[in-house]
Structures are given as structure tokens and as C-alpha cells.
C-alpha positions as CSV (number, residue, x, y, z in Angstrom):
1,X,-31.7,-42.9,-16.8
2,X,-30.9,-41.6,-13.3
3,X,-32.5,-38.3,-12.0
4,X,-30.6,-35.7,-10.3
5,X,-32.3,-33.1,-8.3
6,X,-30.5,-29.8,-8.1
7,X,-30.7,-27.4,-5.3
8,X,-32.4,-24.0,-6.5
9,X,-29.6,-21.1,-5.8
10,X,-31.3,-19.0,-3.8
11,X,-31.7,-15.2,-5.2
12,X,-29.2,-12.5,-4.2
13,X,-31.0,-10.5,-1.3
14,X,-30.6,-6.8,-1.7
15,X,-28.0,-7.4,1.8
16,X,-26.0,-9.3,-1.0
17,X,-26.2,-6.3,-3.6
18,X,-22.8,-4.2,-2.9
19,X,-23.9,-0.6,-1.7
20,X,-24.1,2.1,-4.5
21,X,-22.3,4.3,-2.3
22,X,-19.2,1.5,-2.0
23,X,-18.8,2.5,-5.9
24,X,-19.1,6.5,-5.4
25,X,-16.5,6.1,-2.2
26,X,-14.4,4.0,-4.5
27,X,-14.0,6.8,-7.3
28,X,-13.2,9.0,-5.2
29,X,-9.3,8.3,-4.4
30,X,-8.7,7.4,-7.7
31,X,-10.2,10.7,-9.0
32,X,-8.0,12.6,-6.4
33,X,-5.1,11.0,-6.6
34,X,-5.0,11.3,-10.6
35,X,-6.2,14.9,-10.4
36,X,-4.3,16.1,-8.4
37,X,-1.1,14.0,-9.8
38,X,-2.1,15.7,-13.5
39,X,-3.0,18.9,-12.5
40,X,0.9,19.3,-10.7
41,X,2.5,17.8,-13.9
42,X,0.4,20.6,-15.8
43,X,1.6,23.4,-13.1
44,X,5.2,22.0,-13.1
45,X,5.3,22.7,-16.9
46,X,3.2,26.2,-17.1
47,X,4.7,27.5,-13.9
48,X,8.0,25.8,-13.5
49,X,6.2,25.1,-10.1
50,X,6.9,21.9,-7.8
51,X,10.4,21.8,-9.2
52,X,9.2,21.7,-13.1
53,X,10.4,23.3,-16.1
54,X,8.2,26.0,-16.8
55,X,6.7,26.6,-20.2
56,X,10.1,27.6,-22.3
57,X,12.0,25.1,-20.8
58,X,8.9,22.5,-21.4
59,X,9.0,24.1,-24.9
60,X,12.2,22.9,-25.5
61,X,11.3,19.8,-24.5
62,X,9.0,19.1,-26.8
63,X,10.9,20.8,-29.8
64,X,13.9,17.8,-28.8
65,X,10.9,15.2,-29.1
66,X,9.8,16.6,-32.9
67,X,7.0,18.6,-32.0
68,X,7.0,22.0,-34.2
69,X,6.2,25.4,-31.7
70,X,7.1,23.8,-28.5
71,X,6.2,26.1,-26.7
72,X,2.4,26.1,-28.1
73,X,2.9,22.7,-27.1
74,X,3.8,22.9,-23.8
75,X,0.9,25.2,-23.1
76,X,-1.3,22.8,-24.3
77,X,-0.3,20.1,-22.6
78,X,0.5,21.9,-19.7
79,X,-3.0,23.0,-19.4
80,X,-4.6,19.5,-20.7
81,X,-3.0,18.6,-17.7
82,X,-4.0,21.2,-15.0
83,X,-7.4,21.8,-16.0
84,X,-8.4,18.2,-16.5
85,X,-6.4,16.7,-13.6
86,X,-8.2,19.9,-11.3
87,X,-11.8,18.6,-13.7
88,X,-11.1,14.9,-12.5
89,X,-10.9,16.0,-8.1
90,X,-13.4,18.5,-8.3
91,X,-15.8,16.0,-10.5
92,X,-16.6,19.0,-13.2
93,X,-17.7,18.0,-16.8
94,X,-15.6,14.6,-15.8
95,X,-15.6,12.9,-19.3
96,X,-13.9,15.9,-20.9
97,X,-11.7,15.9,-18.2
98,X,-10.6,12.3,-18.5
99,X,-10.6,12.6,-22.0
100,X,-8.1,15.5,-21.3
101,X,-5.6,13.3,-19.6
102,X,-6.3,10.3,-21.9
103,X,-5.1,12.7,-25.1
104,X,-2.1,14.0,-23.7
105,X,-1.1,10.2,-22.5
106,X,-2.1,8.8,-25.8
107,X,1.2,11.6,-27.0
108,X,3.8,10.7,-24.3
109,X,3.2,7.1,-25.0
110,X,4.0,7.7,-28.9
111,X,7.2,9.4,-27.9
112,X,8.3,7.4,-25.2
113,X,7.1,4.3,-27.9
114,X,10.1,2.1,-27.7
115,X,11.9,2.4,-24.0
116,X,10.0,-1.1,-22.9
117,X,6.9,-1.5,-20.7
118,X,9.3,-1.0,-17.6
119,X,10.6,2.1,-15.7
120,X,12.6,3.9,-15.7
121,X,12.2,4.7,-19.5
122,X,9.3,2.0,-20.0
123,X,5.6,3.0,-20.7
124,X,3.9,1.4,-17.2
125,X,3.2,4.3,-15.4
126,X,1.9,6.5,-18.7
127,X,-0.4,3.0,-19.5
128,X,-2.0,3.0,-15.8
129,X,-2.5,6.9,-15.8
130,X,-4.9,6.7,-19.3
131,X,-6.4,3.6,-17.9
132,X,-7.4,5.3,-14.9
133,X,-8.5,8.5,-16.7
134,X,-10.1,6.4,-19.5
135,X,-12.1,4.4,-16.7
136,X,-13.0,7.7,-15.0
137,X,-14.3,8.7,-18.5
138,X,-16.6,5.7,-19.2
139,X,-17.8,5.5,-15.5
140,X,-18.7,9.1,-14.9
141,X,-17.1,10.5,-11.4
142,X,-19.5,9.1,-8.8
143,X,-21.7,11.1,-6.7
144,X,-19.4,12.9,-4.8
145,X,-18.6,15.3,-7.4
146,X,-20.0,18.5,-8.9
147,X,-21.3,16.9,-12.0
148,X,-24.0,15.0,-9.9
149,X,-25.3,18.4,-9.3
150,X,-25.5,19.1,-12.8
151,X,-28.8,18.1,-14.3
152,X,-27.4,16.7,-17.7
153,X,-24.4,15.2,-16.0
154,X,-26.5,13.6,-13.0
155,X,-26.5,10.5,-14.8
156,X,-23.5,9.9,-16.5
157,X,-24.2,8.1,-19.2
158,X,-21.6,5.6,-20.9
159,X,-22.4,7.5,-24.1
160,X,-21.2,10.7,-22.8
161,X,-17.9,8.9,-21.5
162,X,-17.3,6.9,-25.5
163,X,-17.5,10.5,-26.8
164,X,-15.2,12.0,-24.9
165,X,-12.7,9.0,-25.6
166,X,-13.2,9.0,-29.0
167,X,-12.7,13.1,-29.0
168,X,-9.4,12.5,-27.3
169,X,-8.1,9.8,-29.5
170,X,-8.7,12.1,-32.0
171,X,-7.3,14.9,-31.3
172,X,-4.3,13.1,-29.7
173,X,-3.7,11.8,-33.7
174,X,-4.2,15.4,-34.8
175,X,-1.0,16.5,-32.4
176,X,0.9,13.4,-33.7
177,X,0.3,13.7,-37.3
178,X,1.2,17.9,-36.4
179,X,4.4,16.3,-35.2
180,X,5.2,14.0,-38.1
């Protein structure tokens, strides 16, 4: 029986530890980038603005897709968009407003449900926008947001973002089953 000696691995020195500000600067593109991407699909469909439909137009829309009162639906997707994409850069209540986007992507995934994974009429970019707003929900917004000034939202806590999902999954069904 031969002995082998094995080199101790050295512990990780706090200069190994990544910087908790690397994480917080890290969030914060991909909470711009999706806010502000959500909140001008919201503002294209409620205002007709950066070249969108507007809400009766949108209305139709969603009437063509099976979705009774379109133009109740537009308004609340419109403004599932805008409000949570605007929540998601400004950092405000940031579960809820993930859980915004992740709802109304959970419904354009079940319509679109059959075009491929591919674009043009594929699912990819509708998959990667509720991944990113499901990660933003589950890891809170980082500290350069408003909800780190906010004394139960300081902390996010993984809890608070599984909530929020599960909120959105369900009333994402509730719309679907509304649409039959």
C-alpha cells in the first residue's frame, strides 16, 4: 500500500471572492435594457407610440388570436408591459415587475406555440425575454435600484422573487383559460 500525499488547496482569499458590486453592476444592463424594451412594447400598444398599434388596433389583434374583449386585453398587456418594463429600470417593487413581464410572455408564447424555436415566427426571443425577467425576479434588482431603499425590499429575498413567479404563472393561466 503506497501513500500519496496531497497538496492542501489553499483557501479562497477574500481578493479571490468576486466583488458584490460586480453582481449589482451586472443587473443593471440587463434591467435597463429589458425595461426599457418592455415598457416601449407596452407604449407601442396603449399609445400607438414608436410606430405601434395603439390600443384598438392591439385590440384587434388579440380578438384574431382568440382572446374575448381585445381591447381589455390590450390594455392589460399593454400596461403589464409599460409599468413593469418602467418597474424593472427604475428597480421599484422588482419582483412584481418581473413577474409582470414573465405573465404576459408566458401568453405570447401560448399563441405563438407552434411557429418553431427560430425567428422570425419561432419562440427565441419571447423565451430569452421571460428568462431574463424571471432571473430579475428570483435575484431581486441589485443595489442600484430604488427597492434597495426600501426597507422590506432591501434584502430581496428569493422568497419574495418564487412568489411573484408563481403569481404570474397563475394569472397568465387565468388569461389563457379566459381565452379558451
Amino acid at each position: 500500500m503506497t501513500s500519496t500525499s496531497r497538496t492542501p488547496t489553499p483557501p479562497a482569499t477574500v481578493r479571490d471572492a468576486p466583488s458584490p458590486h460586480a453582481y449589482d453592476v451586472g443587473l443593471l444592463p440587463l434591467r435597463l435594457v429589458l425595461g426599457l424594451t418592455m415598457a416601449a412594447h407596452g407604449a407601442q400598444k396603449l399609445f400607438g407610440w414608436f410606430g405601434g398599434p395603439g390600443i384598438h388596433r392591439t385590440g384587434q389583434a388579440f380578438e384574431l388570436s382568440g382572446y374575448p374583449h381585445g381591447e381589455a386585453m390590450a390594455l392589460l398587456s399593454g400596461l403589464s408591459e409599460t409599468l413593469g418594463g418602467l418597474g424593472l429600470v427604475l428597480g421599484l417593487l422588482t419582483p412584481l415587475a418581473g413577474a409582470a413581464i414573465v405573465g404576459t410572455m408566458i401568453n405570447v408564447i401560448a399563441v405563438k406555440w407552434g411557429g418553431g424555436f427560430f425567428a422570425p415566427q419561432g419562440l427565441e426571443y419571447e423565451v430569452l425575454i421571460l428568462a431574463a425577467a424571471a432571473t430579475l425576479t428570483l435575484t431581486g434588482p441589485g443595489r442600484y435600484a430604488l427597492d434597495h431603499f426600501i426597507p422590506g425590499l432591501r434584502a430581496h429575498r428569493l422568497v419574495y422573487g418564487a412568489a411573484a413567479l408563481v403569481l404570474a404563472a397563475v394569472a397568465a393561466a387565468v388569461v389563457l383559460v379566459i381565452r379558451g
